[in-house]
Structure formats: structure tokens, C-alpha cells
C-alpha positions in Angstrom: 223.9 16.3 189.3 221.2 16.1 192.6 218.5 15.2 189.3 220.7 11.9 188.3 221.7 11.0 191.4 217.5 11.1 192.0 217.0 9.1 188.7 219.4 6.4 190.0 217.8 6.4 193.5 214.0 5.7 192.0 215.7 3.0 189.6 217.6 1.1 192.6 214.1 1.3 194.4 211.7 0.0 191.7 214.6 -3.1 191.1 214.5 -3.9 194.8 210.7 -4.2 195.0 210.4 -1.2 197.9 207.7 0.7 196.4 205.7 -2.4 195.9 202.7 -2.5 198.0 201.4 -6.1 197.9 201.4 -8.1 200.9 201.6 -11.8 200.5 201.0 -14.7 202.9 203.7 -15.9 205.3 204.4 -19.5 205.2 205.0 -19.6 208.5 201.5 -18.1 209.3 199.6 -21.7 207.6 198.8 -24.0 210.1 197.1 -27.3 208.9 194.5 -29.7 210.7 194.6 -33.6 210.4 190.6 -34.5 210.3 190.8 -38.3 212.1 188.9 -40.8 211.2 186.2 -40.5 214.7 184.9 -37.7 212.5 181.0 -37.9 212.0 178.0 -35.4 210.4 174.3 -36.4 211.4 171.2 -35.1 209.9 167.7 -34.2 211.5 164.3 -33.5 210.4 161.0 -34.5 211.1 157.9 -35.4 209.3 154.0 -34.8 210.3 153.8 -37.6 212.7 157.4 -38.3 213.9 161.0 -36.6 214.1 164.2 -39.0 212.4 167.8 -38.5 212.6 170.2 -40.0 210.1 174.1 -40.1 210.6 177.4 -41.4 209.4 179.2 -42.4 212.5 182.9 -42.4 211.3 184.1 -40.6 208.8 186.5 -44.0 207.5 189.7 -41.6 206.4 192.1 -38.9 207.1 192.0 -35.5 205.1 193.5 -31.9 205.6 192.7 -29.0 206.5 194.9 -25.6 205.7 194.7 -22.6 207.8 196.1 -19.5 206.4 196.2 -16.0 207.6 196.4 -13.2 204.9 195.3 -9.6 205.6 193.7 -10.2 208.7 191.4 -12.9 207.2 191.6 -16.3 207.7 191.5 -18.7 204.6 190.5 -22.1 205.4 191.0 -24.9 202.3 189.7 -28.6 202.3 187.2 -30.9 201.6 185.3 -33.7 203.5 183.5 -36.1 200.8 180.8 -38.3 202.3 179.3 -41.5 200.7 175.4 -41.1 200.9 175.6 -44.8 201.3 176.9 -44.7 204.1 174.0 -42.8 206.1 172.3 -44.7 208.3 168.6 -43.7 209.9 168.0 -46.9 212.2 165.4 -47.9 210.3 165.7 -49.9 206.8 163.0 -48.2 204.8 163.3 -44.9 206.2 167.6 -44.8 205.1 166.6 -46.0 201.7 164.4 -43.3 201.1 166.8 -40.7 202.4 169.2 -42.3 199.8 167.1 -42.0 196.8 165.9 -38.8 197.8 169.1 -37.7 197.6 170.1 -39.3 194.0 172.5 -41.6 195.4 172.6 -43.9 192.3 173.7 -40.7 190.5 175.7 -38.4 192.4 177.2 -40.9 195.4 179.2 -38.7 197.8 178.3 -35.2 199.6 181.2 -32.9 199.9 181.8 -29.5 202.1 184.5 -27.9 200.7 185.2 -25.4 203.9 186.6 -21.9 202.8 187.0 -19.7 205.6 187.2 -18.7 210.0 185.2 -15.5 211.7 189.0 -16.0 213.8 192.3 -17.9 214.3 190.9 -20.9 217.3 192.6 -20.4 220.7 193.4 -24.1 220.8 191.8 -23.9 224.5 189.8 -26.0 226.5 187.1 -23.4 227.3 184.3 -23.4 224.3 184.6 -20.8 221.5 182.1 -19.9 218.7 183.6 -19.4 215.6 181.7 -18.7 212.3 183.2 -19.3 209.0 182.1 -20.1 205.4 181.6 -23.9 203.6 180.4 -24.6 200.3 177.7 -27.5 200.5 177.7 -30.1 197.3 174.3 -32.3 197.4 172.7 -34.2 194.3 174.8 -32.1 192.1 174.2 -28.7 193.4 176.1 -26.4 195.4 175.1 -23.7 198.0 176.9 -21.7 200.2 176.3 -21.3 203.7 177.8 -19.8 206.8 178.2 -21.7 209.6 178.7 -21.4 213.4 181.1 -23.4 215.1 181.7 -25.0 218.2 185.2 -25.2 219.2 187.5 -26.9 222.2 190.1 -28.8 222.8 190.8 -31.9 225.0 193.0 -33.3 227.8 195.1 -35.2 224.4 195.0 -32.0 222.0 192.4 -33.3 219.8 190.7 -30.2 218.5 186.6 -30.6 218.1 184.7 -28.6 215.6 180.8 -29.0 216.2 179.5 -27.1 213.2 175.4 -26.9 212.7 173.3 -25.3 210.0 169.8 -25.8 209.2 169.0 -26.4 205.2 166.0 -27.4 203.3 165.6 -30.2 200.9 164.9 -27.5 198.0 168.0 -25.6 198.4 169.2 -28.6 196.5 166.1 -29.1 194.2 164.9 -31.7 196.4 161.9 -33.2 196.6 160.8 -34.2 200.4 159.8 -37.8 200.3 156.2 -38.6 201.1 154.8 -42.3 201.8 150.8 -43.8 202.0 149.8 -41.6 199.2 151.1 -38.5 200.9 149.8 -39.2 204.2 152.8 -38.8 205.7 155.0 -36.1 204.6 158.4 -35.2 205.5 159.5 -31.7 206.0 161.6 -28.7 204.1 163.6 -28.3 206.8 166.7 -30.1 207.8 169.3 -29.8 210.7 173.2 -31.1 209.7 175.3 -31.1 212.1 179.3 -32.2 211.6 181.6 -33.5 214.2 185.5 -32.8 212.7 187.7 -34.2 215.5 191.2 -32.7 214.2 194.9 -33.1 215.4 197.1 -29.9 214.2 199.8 -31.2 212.0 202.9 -30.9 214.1 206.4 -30.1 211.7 208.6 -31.3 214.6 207.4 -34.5 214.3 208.2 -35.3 210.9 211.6 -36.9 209.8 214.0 -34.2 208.0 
């Protein structure tokens, strides 16, 4: 009799699910980030006579950004996509060689698809650095880098993500362009740096 009663006891748990293990996500524990459109990434690098510094001011549009802790990680999901027509160096000749370098009549748009946070942001005022992980799509190929973070947020709850990372031109088979026969040459080395400026997506706020 005590062996069926145990029989009936291990069948009631295995229908319940109690000796299941797996730990899923919470809903409740995804947060997600409005990226507005004062959002902006600049490039610098330098060539043996000079230092440039190309940019996109304004990002133009509004994407998302999802925030999810699982397991004491923190999964981050989205994607900025950038027109390399829209880069602008201050100086005519010097953008349109940026733009061909980078094969912009065949692969238009740069895109950093961001995957993951070192930690959950305080949402304070004080600067906090923060490292996470981005995948970095450029004239059709794609790296992954990690990248350090500045973060803080202002007097109206905007939160601002100043993210840098220094690349080369050949991490994306790139060639650096060169101009008077190779006289002047521009180097490997390139500094991005990204300005996110993101409003968390607040669920009272929306109509039920």
C-alpha cells in the first residue's frame, strides 16, 4: 500500500511540473528603452598629416531596445541601422571617400545589433560604466566587439548611453584610403563612438 501511494505521489509531481528545473524569464523582469531621435555615433581617425572626425548628427527615427534579465545575465535585443550616406566629415572630398571606402553604393546602411549589459543601469544621475556586447555590421561583414559604456541620466529621465570602441578598417576587409599617389595615407585605426539618448518605455502611460 505505502509503494502505490509513492507511485501516485511521483505521478502527481511529474504532471504538476515540480521536479522541473528550468528557470524561465519573468515578464515582469523586461524593461524596454525608446532610442529618440537626438541619437548620434561619430567616427575618428587620423591620417599622416592631419586627424578627421566624421559623424551622423541625428539618428532621424525611433527604435527599441529590450532589456531582459534571465539567470543573472542581462540580455539586451535591438538594432540601430545607420545610412553611410548620411555621414558627414566637414569636408566634401574627404565624406566621399569615407563613403566609398566603406561600399556605400553596395551595402548602404551600418547596423549594431546590441546583445548584452556587464549589469542592470541604476537609472541615476551619477556616471556608471557598464560593458556589454554589440555585433558590428560594416560593408557586409560582421564582428563582435565588447563595449564600455557610459551611463547617466538627466534632470527629464532621458537616459544617455556614451558607448566607444576603437576598430580598424581591416576588421571589415577594408582598405584605408590613400590620396596624391599614396602620399597621404589614412590609418588602420578608428575610434566610433555612439550617443543613444533613450526614454524607458513607461506601461502606465499607454491606453488599456
Amino acid at each position: 500500500m505505502r509503494f502505490a501511494n509513492l507511485g501516485w505521489l511521483m505521478m502527481l509531481l511529474l504532471l504538476t511540473g515540480f521536479t522541473s528545473t528550468r528557470k524561465t524569464a519573468d515578464p515582469g523582469d523586461a524593461e524596454k528603452w525608446l532610442i529618440n531621435k537626438t541619437s548620434s555615433l561619430t567616427i575618428n581617425g587620423s591620417t599622416n598629416i592631419n586627424k578627421f572626425a566624421c559623424d551622423i548628427p541625428g539618428y532621424g527615427q525611433t527604435d527599441t531596445l529590450t532589456l531582459t534579465k534571465e539567470r543573472g545575465n542581462i540580455a539586451l535585443s535591438g538594432t540601430v541601422v545607420l545610412k553611410i550616406r548620411s555621414f558627414d566629415c566637414h569636408n566634401a572630398i574627404m565624406t566621399n571617400d569615407l563613403r566609398k571606402t566603406l561600399k556605400e553604393p553596395l551595402i548602404p546602411v551600418l547596423r549594431i545589433s546590441f546583445l548584452s549589459l556587464s549589469k542592470m543601469p541604476a537609472h541615476a544621475i551619477q556616471l556608471e560604466i557598464i560593458t556589454g556586447l554589440v555585433d558590428i555590421e560594416l560593408a557586409g561583414m560582421k564582428k563582435r566587439f565588447e563595449i564600455a559604456y557610459q551611463v547617466s541620466t538627466d534632470s527629464q529621465r532621458e537616459i544617455h548611453l556614451l558607448g566607444t570602441r576603437d576598430v580598424t578598417f581591416t576588421d571589415f576587409n577594408l582598405i584605408p584610403p590613400r590620396k596624391l599617389g599614396g602620399m597621404i595615407k589614412t590609418n588602420d585605426k578608428l575610434s566610433i563612438t555612439f550617443h543613444l539618448a533613450i526614454t524607458r518605455f513607461d506601461k502606465s502611460k499607454v491606453a488599456t
